[in-house]
N, C-alpha and C positions, 0 to 999 in steps of 0.2 A: 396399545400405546395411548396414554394420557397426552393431553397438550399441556407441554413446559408451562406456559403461561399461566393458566387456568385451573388445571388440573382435570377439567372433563375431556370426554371423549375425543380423542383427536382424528378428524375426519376432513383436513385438509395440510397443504403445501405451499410454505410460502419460494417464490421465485428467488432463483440465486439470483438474477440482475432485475431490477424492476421492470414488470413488461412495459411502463412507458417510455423508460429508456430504451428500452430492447426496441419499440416502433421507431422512438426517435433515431437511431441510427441506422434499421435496417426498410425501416417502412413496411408494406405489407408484406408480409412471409406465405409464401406457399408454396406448391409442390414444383411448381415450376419457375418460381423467385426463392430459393431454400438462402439460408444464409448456416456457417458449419460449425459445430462445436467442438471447441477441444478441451482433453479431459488428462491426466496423466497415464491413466490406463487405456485412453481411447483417444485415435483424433481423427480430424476429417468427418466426426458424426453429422449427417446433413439432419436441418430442422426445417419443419415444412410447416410449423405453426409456434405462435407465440405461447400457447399453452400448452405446450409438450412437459411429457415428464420430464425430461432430460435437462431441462433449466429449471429443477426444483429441489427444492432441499431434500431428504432422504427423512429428515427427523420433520415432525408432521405437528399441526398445534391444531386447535377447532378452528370452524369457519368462522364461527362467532369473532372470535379472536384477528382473524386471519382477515374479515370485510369489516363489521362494525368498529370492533373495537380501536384496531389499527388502524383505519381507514384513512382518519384525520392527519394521522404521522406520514403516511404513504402520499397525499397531497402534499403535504410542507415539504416532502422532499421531489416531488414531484415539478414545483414551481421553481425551486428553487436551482434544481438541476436544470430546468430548463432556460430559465435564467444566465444560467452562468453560460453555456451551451451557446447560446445565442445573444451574449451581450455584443453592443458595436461600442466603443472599440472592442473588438475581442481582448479578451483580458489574455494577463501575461505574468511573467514575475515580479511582484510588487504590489500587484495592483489591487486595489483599497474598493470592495464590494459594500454599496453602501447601502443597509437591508429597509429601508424604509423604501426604495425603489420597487425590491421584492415582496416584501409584506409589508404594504403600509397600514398602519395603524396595530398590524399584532405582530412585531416583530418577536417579542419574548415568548409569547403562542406559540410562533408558527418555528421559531429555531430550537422551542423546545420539541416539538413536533419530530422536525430534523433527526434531532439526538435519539430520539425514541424509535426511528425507522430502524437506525441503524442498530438501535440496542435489539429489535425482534432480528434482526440477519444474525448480528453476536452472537445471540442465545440458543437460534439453530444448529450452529460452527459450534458451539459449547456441546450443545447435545448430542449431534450427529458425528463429531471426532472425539466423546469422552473427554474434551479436556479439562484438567480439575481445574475448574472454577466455577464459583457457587453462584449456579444460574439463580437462583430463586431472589438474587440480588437487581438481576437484570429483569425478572417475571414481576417483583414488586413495585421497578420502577413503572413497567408498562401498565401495570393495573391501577396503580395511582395517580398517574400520569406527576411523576418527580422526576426528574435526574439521579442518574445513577453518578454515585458520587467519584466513582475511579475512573470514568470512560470518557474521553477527551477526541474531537475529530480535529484534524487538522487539512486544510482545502489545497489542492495542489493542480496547476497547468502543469503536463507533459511536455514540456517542451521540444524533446525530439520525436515525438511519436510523428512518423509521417502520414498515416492515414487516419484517419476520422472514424471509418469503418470498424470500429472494435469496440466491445465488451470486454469485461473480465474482470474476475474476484482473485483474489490471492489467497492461498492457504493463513493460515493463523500461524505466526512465528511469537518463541515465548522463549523466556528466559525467569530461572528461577535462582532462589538462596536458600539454603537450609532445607529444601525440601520443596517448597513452597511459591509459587508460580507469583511473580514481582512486578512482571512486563507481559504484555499478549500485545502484536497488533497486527492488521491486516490493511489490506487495500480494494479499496471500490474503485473500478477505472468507468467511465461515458467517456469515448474519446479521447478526446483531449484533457477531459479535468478528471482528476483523481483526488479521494477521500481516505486519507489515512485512520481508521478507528483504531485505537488504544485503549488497554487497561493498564492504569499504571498505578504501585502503590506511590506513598508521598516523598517514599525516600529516594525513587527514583528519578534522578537530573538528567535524561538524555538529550541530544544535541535537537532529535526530531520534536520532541516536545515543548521546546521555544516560542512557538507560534499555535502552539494549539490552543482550541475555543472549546468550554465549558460552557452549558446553560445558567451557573451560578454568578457567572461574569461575564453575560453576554452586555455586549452595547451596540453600536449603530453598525457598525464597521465588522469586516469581516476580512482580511490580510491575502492572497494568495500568493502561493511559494511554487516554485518554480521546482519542477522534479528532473 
């Protein structure tokens, strides 16, 4: 297998949840502090380390790709989950994330950074579920470091979740026209805050995409909506 990204040899995996996040909520993991995975085909799986196969994607990209290349997008989202995670007041719905807090001085950097974490998880979920859509859109932007021009996040507090203690990715849900795939999106959960990523073409007005954030329009401010 080649790496999506690159096209050389693919000789790593990137994590379904980021392991800093996976620290941030479970702290050290071991044989005898496990914290459990669950899978639609499996649950109750116990994890006795952060670097277990089992929190990793199936579809595989190079290291190169995977530490150097990525590296800078995995920090930007890194700060900035932590960030939100640990703001006083704890944020809520409404509340107005004002990014020179979190990145000052490189906020169009480092939120592009953001965009770009989330485009390599995308482009995994593209490859390792076949879904038609044409990753090489998302492998361009990574290696140029651009925005990818249809993919929109939108930042959301769970407001009913009552434990802190969770993880969790959502499958990819899509809807098409003509044949042709129009809408994809999914969900990144850290607790309490969740990340809606979307593909959407332009014709599409949905109600969730009112508030979502582009790298082409970013400014100081960042909205969170209440899930």
């Amino acid at each position: 297998m080649n790496c999506w990204i690159c096209g050389d040899e693919a000789d790593s995996r990137e994590h379904l949840i980021k392991a800093s996040d996976l620290r941030s909520v479970f702290g050290s993991v071991t044989q005898k502090k496990p914290f459990y995975f669950h899978a639609s085909d499996h649950r109750n799986q116990p994890i006795v380390g952060i670097k277990s196969d089992k929190l990793k994607y199936n579809a595989r990209i190079c290291r190169s790709c995977n530490n150097e290349r990525t590296q800078p997008h995995d920090r930007a989202w890194e700060r900035l989950s932590g960030y939100l995670r640990s703001r006083n007041p704890p944020i809520r719905h409404g509340t107005l994330i004002h990014l020179e807090k979190v990145f000052p001085g490189s906020i169009r950097r480092s939120m592009l950074g953001v965009h770009l974490f989330f485009l390599k998880l995308f482009g995994c979920l593209i490859v390792e579920h076949s879904i038609p859509l044409d990753v090489s859109v998302f492998s361009s932007a990574i290696l140029h470091e651009v925005p990818h021009p249809k993919v929109h996040l939108v930042y959301y507090n769970e407001l009913n979740e009552p434990s802190r203690k969770r993880v969790r990715r959502t499958y990819v849900k899509t809807a098409s026209l003509n044949g042709r795939i129009v809408y994809a999106g999914w969900f990144y959960y850290v607790g309490r805050i969740a990340v809606n990523i979307t593909y959407s073409e332009p014709t599409e007005h949905r109600k969730g995409l009112v508030h979502s954030w582009h790298p082409s329009t970013v400014g100081k401010r960042v909205r969170i909506i209440g899930l």
